[in-house]
RODO-2510 file (C-alpha; in nm, 4 decimals, decimal comma):
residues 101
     n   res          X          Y          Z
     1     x     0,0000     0,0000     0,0000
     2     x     0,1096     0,3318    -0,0987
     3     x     0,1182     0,6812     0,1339
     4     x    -0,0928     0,9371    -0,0188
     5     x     0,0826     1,2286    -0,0526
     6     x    -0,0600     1,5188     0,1397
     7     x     0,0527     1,9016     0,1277
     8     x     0,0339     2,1180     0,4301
     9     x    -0,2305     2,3158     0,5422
    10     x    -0,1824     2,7246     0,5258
    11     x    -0,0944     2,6942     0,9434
    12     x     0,2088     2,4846     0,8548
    13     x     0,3159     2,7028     0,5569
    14     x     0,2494     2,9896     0,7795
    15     x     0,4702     2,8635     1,0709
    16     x     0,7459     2,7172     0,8354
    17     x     0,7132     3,0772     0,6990
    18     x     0,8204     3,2315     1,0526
    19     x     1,0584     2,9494     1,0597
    20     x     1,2723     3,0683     0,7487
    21     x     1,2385     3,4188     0,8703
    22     x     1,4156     3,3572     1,2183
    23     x     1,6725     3,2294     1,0211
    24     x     1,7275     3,4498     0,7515
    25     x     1,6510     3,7614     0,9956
    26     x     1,9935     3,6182     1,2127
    27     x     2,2240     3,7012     0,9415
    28     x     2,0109     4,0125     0,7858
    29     x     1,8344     4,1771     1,0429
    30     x     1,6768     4,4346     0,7641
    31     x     1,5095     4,1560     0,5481
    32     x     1,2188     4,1999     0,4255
    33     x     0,9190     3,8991     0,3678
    34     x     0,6541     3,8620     0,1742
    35     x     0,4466     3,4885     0,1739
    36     x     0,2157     3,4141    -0,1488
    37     x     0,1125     3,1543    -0,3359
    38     x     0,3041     3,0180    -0,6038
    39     x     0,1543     3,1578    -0,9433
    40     x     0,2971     2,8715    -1,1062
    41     x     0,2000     2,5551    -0,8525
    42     x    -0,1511     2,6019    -0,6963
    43     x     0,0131     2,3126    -0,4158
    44     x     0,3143     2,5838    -0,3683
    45     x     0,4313     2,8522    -0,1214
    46     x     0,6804     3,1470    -0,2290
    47     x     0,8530     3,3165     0,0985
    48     x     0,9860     3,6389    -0,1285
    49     x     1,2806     3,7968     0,0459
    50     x     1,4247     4,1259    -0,0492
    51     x     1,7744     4,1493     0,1241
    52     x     2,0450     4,4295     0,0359
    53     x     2,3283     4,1040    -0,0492
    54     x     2,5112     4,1522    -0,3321
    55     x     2,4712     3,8012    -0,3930
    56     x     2,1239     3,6162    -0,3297
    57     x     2,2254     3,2671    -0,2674
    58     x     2,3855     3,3502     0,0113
    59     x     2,0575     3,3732     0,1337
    60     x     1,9298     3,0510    -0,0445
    61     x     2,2685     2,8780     0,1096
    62     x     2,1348     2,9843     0,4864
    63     x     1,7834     2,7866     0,3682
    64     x     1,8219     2,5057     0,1143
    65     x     1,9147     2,2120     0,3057
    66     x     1,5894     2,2982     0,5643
    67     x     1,3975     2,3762     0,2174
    68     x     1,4290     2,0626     0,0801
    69     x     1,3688     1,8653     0,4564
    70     x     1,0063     2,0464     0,4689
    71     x     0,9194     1,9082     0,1379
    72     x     1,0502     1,5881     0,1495
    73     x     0,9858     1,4797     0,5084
    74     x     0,7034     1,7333     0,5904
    75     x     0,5665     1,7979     0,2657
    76     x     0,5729     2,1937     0,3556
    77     x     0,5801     2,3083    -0,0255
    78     x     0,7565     2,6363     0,0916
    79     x     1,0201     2,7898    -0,1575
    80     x     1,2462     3,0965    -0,0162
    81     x     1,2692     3,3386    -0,3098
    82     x     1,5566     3,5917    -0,2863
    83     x     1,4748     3,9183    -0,4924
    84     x     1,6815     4,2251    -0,5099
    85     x     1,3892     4,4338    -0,6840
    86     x     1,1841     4,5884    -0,3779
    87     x     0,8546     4,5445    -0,6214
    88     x     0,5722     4,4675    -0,3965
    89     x     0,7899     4,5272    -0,0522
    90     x     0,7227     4,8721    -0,0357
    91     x     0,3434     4,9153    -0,0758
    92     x     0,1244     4,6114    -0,0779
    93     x     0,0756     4,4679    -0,3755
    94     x    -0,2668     4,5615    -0,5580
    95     x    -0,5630     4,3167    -0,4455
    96     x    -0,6781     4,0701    -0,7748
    97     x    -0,9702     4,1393    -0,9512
    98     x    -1,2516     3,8825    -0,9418
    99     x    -1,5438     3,8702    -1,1614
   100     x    -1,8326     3,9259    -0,9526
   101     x    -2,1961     3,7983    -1,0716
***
């Protein structure tokens, strides 16, 4: 017999979230976050991260290895997304339309 494969509910994603946050927050105190779903995986979590580096994998280095333990033993779909454009960090982003009626 097989294990079904189940995602995480929102509270997990949320909490893994704060998780990744701690951590990335230790080494840059002056991150910014931003959690949203993944526009390309309706199953998928982006954690956007806007961090003055010069170099964003050195913020993917400080989560990878946890990354890939939430998906695989937790099955937390919850990508960390390092972004040097402040787009979206600065105001909040606009709310989606939705056809109504």
């Amino acid at each position: 017999m097989t294990e079904q494969w189940k995602w995480a509910s929102v509270k997990k994603i949320r909490a893994a979230a704060e998780e990744f946050k701690a951590t990335i927050c230790a080494q840059y105190p002056d991150a910014q976050f931003r959690l949203a779903p993944s526009p390309y995986d309706r199953d998928a979590w982006n954690l956007w991260t806007l961090v003055d580096v010069e170099d964003p994998d050195e913020v993917s280095d400080l989560t990878r290895e946890r990354e890939l333990e939430m998906l695989t033993e937790e099955h937390i779909p919850l990508y960390v997304v390092p972004t040097l454009d402040s787009t979206g960090f600065k105001a909040s982003a606009p709310a989606r339309a939705r056809k109504v009626g």
